[in-house]
C-alpha positions in Angstrom: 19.9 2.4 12.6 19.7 2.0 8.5 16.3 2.5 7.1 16.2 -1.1 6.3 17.8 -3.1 9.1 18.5 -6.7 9.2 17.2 -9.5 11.7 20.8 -10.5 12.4 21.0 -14.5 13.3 17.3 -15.0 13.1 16.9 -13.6 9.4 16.3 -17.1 7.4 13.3 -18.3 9.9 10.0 -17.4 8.9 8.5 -14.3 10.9 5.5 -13.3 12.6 3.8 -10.3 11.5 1.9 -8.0 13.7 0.1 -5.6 11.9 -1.8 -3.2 14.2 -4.1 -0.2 14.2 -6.0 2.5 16.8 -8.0 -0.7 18.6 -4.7 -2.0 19.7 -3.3 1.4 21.4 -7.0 1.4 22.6 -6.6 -2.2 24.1 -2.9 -1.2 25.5 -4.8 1.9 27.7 -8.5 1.0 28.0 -9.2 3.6 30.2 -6.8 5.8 29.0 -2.9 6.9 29.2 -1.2 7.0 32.5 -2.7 10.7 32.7 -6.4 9.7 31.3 -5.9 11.3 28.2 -7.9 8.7 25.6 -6.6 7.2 22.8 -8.4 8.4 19.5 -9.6 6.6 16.5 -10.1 8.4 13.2 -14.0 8.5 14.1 -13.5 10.2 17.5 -10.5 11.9 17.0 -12.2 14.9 16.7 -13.9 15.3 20.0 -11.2 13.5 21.9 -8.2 16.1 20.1 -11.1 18.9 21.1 -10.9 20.2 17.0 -14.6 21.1 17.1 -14.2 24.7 17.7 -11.3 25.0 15.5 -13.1 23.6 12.9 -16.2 25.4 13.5 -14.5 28.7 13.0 -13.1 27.7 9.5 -17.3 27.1 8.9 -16.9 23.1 9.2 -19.5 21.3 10.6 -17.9 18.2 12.5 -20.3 16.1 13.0 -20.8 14.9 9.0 -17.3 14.0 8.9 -14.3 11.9 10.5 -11.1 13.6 11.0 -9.7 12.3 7.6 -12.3 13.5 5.3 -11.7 17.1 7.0 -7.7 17.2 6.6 -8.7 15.8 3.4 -11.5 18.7 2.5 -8.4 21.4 3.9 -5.6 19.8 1.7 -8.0 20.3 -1.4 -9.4 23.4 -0.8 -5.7 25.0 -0.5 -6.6 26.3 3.2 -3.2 26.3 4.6 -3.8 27.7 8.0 -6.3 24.8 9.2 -3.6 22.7 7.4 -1.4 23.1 9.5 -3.3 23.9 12.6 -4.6 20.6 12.5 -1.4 19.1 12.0 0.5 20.9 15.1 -2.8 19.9 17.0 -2.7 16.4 16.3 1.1 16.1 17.1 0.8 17.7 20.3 -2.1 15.3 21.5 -0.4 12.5 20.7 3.2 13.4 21.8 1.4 13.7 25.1 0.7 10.6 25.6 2.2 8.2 28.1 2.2 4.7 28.5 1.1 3.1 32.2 3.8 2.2 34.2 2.0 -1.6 34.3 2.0 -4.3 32.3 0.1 -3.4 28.9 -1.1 -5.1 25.4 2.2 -4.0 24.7 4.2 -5.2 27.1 2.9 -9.0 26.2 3.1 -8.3 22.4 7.0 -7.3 22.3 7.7 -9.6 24.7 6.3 -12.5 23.3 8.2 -12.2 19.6 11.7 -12.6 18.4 14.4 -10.2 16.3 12.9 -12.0 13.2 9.3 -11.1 13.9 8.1 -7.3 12.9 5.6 -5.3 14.2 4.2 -3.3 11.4 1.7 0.0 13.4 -0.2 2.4 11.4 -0.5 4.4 14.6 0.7 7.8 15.6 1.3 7.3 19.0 4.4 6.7 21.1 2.9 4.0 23.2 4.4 0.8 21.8 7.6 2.8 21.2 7.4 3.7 24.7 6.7 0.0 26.1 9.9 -1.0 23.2 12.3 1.4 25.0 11.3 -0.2 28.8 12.4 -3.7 27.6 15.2 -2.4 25.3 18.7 -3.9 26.4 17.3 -6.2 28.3 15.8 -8.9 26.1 15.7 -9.4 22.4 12.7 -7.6 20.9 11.0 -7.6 17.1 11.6 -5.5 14.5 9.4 -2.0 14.8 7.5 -0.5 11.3 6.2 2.8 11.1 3.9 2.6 8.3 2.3 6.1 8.9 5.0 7.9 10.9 5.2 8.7 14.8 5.6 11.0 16.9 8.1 9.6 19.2 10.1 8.1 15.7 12.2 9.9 13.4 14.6 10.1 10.9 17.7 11.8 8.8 17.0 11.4 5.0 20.8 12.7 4.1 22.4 9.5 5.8 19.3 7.6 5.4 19.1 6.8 9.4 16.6 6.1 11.9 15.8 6.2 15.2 13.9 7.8 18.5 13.1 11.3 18.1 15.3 12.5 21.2 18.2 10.7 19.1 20.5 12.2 16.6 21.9 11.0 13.4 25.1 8.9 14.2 26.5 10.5 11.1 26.1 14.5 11.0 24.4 14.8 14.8 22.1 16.3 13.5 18.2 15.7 15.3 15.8 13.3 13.4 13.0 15.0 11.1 9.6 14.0 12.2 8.1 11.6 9.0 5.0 13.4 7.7 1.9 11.8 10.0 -1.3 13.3 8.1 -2.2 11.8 4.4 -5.2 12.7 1.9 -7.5 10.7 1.7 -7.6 9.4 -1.9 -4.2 9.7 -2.4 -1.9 7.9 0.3 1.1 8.2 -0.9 3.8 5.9 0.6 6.4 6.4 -1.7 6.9 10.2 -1.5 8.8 10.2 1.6 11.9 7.8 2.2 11.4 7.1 5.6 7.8 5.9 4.8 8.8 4.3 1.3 11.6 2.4 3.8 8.9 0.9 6.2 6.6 -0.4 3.9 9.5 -2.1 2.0 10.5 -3.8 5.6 6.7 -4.9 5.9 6.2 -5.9 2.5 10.1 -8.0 2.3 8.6 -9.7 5.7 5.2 -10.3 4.1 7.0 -12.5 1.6 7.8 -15.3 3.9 6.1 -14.9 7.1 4.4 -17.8 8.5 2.2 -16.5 10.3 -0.2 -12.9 10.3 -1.8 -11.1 12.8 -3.9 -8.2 12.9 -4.7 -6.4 15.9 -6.8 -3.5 16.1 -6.8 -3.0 12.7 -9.7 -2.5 9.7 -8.1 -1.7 7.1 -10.9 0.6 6.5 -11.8 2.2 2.6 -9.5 5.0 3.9 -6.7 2.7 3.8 -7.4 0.9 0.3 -3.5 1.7 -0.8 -2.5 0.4 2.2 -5.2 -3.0 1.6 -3.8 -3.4 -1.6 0.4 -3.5 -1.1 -0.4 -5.9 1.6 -2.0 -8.3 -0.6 0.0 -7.9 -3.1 3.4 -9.0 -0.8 0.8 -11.6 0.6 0.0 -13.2 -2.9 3.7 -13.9 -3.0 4.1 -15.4 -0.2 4.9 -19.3 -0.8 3.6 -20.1 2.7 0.3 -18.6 2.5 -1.4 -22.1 1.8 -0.2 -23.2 5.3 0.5 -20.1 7.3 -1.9 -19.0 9.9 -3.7 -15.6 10.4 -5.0 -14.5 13.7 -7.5 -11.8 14.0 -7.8 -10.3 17.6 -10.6 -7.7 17.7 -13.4 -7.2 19.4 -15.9 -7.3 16.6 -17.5 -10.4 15.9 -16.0 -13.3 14.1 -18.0 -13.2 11.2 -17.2 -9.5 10.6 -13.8 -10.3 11.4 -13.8 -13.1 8.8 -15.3 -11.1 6.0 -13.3 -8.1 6.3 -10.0 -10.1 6.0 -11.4 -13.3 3.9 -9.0 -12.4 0.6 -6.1 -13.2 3.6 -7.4 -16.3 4.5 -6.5 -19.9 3.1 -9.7 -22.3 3.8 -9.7 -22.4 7.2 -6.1 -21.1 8.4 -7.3 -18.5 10.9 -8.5 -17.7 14.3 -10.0 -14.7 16.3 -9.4 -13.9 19.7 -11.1 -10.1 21.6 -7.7 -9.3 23.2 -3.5 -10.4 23.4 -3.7 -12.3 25.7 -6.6 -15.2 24.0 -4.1 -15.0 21.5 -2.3 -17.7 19.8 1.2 -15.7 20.2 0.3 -16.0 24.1 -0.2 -19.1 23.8 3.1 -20.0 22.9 5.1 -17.0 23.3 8.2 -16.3 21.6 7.3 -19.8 19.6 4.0 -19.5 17.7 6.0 -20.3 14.3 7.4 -22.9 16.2 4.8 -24.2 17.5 2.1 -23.8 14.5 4.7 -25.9 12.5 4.7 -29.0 15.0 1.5 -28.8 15.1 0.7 -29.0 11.7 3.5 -30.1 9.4 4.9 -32.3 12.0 1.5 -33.6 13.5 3.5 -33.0 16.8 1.3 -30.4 19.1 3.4 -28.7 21.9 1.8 -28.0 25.5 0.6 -24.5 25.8 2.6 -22.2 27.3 0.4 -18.9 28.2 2.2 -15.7 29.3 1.0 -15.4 32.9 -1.7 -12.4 33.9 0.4 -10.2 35.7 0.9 -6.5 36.2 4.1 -5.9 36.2 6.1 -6.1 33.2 9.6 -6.4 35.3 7.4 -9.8 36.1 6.7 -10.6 32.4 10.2 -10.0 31.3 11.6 -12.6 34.1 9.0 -15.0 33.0 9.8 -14.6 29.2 13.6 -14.6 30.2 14.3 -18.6 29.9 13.0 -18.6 26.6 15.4 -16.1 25.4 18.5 -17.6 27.1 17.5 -20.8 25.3 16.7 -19.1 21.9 20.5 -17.2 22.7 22.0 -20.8 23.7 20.5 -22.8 20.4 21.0 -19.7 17.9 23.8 -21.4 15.3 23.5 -25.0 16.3 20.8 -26.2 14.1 19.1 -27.2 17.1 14.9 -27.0 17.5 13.9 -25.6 20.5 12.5 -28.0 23.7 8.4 -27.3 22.7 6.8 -30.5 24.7 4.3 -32.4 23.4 0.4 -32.1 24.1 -1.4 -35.5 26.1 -4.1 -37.0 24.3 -6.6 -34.9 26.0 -5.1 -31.3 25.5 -5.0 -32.6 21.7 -8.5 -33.0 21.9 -9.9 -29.7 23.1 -7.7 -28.3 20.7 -10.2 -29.9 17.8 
């Protein structure tokens, strides 16, 4: 595909962003990969990699720093051969990874989104790519971003394509270039590579007239203040951001939650949840733009709708399936999809 694609009949309806980071990979395999490996954030990645005794013989004591402030230290001291060590060490780990062969956070996040929605990952591993290709071809999914690379995405920045890593340019055959992975610190640069330069322009465009945000798993820790700061700046454009909704799912607490993303947040438009499936896009899925807007502009609540707890994802996809043949059967006719209406009571706990 182009480095920019387009959300075909879906492109002038307002999307939902998910942006996510390490907790929601963590959230996908809690107790680790369908092998046990575990799924590393940058202040375990260390151990769980097993760096230490690399480190340790380049005279680096681990345990003062997280894995970024090292790469960091290596980049600026010019020592090439940890350089590279620890980025060949870092791919292979997470190339390794695999995805269970049940029903993950995954599964119920792609399923429960449309063509026009993106998902936005500043992860390096191929877990949601993985759970994308199992529902691939067989129901519409959301757009994918790559914000930091990934191992199991790549790209051919002659014909300025993209795709899976096993893939090949559809112009020269040639195979797709891994996107750099590891940045410095202090100097994230996101416009020095086209493939990364392409995927924040597909956040950011989206950014600009989503309706509704979510973060999952994600900090956006000091690490990440380049990142902080182009999202807020496509978010302060946003003409919707006085009535669009963000929803925080996390498993901090809300008050933490709230002052960490409180620059985001209009008044009171938000809501936390400690996993996908509290979530509001569970709650109606494949409609939470929908549904947010007849509850709010239209004064018009819609029943909830909650993605069943199963754990099979051949079982989520067949429940999911009616609401694709009707968003299939509706797309070009002007017509709103068949949300029913709350009773009196479910209005009520809803307060």
């Amino acid at each position: 595909m182009p480095f920019f694609p387009t959300t075909g009949a879906n492109e002038f309806a307002s999307p939902h962003i998910f942006i996510i980071g390490a907790g929601a990979s963590r959230a996908a395999c809690p107790t680790g990969d369908a092998n046990g490996r575990q799924l590393p954030i940058m202040a375990d990645l260390i151990e769980l990699v097993g760096l230490k005794p690399l480190l340790a013989q380049h005279g680096i004591e681990s345990e003062e720093h997280d894995f970024e402030a090292v790469f960091d230290g290596a980049v600026r001291s010019a020592n090439t051969e940890l350089v590279g060590e620890l980025e060949r060490r870092v791919h292979h780990y997470f190339s390794q990874l695999v995805l269970p062969e049940t029903a993950t956070a995954y599964d119920y996040l792609l399923l429960s989104l449309r063509p026009k929605d993106l998902i936005a990952t500043f992860n390096w591993d191929p877990l949601l790519a993985q759970a994308f290709r199992r529902h691939e071809g067989k129901i519409a999914l959301p757009q994918l971003a790559f914000l930091h690379g990934n191992v199991a995405y790549g790209y051919c920045a002659e014909h300025r394509r993209c795709g899976w890593i096993d893939d090949r340019c559809t112009s020269c055959r040639k195979p797709f270039e891994l996107a750099p992975l590891l940045y410095l610190i202090r100097d994230k640069n996101y416009t020095e590579n086209p493939f990364i330069l392409s995927q924040w322009a597909l956040l950011e465009h989206n950014m600009r007239s989503a309706y509704f945000l979510t973060i999952f798993g994600y900090s956006a820790p000091e690490t990440d203040a380049a990142a902080r700061s182009v999202m807020m700046e496509a978010w302060g454009h946003n003409e919707n951001r006085t009535i669009a909704e963000i929803d925080l799912i996390d498993i901090k607490p809300q008050e933490e939650l709230h002052a960490n993303w409180k620059d985001f947040i209009t008044r009171t438009h938000y809501g936390t949840a400690d996993s996908i499936k509290k979530s509001y896009v569970a709650r109606h899925p494949r409609r939470s733009c929908d549904a947010l807007a007849a509850a709010t502009v239209m004064q018009q609540p819609w029943e909830d709708n909650w993605l069943p707890e199963t754990m099979s994802f051949d079982d989520l996809r067949a429940w999911v399936n009616p609401l694709w043949e009707e968003e299939r059967r509706l797309a070009g006719t002007g017509q709103q999809f068949s949300g029913r209406l709350c009773s009196k009571r479910s209005r009520d706990e809803m307060k």
